[in-house]
C-alpha positions in Angstrom: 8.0 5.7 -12.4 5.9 8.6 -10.4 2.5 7.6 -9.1 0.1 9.7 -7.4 -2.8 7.8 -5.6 -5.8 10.0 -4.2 -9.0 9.4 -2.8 -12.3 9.7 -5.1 -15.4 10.7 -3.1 -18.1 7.9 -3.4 -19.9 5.0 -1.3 -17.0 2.4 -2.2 -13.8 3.2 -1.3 -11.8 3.8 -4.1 -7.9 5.3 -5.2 -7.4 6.6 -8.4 -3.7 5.9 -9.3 -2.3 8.3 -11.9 1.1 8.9 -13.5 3.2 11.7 -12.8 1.2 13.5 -15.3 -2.0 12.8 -14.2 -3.0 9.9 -17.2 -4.9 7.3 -15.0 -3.3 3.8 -14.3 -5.2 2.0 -12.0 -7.8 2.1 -9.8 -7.9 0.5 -6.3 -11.2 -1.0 -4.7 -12.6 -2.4 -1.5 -12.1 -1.4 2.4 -8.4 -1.1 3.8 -9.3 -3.1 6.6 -10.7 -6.4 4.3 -9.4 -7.0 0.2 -8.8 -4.4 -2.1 -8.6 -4.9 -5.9 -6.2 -3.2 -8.3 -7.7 -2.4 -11.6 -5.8 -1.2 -14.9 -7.1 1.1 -17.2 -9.2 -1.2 -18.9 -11.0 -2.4 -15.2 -9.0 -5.9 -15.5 -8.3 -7.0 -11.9 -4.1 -6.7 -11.9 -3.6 -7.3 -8.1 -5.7 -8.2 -4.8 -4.9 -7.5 -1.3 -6.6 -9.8 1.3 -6.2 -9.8 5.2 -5.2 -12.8 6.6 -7.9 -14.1 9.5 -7.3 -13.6 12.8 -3.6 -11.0 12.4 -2.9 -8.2 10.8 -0.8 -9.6 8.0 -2.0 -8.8 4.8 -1.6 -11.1 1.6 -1.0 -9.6 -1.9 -1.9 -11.3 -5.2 -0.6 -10.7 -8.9 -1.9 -12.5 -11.2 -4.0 -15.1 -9.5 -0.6 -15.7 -7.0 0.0 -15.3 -4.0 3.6 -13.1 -4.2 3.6 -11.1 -0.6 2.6 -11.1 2.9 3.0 -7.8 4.1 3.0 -8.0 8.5 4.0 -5.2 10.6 7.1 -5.7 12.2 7.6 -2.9 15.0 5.7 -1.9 18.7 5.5 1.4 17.7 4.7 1.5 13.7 7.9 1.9 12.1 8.5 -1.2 10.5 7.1 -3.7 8.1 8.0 -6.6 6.7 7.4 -8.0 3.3 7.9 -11.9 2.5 7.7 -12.2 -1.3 8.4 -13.7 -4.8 10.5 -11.0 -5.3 12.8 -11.0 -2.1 12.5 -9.7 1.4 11.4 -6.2 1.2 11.6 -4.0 4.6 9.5 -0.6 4.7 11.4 1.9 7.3 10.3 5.7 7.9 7.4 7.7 9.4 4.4 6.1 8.9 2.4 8.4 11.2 3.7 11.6 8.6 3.1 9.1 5.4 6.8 9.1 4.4 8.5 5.2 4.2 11.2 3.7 1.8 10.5 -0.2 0.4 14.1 -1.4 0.0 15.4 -5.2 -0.9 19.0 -5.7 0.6 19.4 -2.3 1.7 19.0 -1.0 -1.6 15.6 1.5 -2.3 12.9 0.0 -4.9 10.1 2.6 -3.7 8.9 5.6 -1.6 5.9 6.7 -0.8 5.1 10.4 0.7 1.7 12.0 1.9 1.1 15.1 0.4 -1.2 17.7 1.8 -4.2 18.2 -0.2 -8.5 18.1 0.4 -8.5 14.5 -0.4 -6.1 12.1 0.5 -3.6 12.1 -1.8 0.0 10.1 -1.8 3.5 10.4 -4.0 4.7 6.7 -4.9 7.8 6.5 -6.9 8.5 2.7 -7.5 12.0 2.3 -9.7 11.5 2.0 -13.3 13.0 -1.8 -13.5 11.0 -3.2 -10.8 7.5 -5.2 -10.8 4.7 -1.8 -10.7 2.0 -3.7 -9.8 3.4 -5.4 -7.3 4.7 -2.6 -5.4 1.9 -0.7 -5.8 -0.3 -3.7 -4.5 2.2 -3.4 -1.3 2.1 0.3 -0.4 -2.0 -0.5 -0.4 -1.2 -3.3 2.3 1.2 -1.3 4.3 -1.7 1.1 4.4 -3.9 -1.1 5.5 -2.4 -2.6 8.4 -1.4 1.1 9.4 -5.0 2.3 9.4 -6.2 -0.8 10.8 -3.7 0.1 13.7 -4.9 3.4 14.1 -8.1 2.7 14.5 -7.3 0.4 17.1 -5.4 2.4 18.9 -7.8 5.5 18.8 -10.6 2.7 20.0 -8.5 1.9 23.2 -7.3 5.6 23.3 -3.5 5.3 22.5 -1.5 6.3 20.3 0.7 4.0 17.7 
């Protein structure tokens, strides 16, 4: 399934998360560096992301469950690791660029690519027979923790 997740302009942080036709899905909510919510279509809270106090792993939700924690696994920002219900997912690319692959045994379940556009926009593709939410709910934790590095890094003046 094709996702595309872009920005909406407003005083809460929010994604809009279409399909590859542009029909809404969800809708993510909250502050990249705290919890974000994932909403369907009819505003039901599907998924949560929370950051875990005191690190920068991230813990995703489905359901009311805890299914993932989502740490960053590399000095230099290529690597994460993902610790779930649904096996050990690794996400390996260029994080700087916005281009990674989620994979479980060596075997692609997702990718995500930054496209060039006014607002901040991103491609997902998430294979049709795996858990949607789910990996959805990971690509917004993945995000986090790489923004939250950033910012880090551009307060102490390096790079990541």
């Amino acid at each position: 399934m094709q996702y595309v997740m872009s920005s909406k302009w407003s005083l809460m942080p929010r994604f809009e998360i279409t399909d590859g036709s542009g029909a809404p899905q969800f809708e993510a909510r909250g502050h990249l560096g705290s919890q974000i919510t994932l909403h369907d279509n009819y505003g039901q809270e599907v998924a949560d992301i929370r950051k875990h106090v005191f690190s920068d792993t991230h813990e995703v939700h489905v359901g009311g469950q805890q299914v993932a924690q989502v740490r960053h696994a590399g000095i230099f920002g290529d690597k994460y690791d993902i610790e779930s219900a649904y096996g050990i997912l690794a996400a390996r690319g260029h994080f700087a660029g916005g281009d990674y692959t989620l994979s479980r045994d060596g075997m692609p379940v997702a990718r995500m690519v930054r496209q060039f556009a006014l607002r901040e926009k991103f491609a997902i593709e998430v294979n049709d027979d795996e858990n949607q939410v789910f990996l959805l709910a990971v690509v917004l934790a993945i995000e986090a923790i790489h923004d939250e590095r950033n910012e880090q890094a551009h307060q102490a003046g390096g790079f990541l």
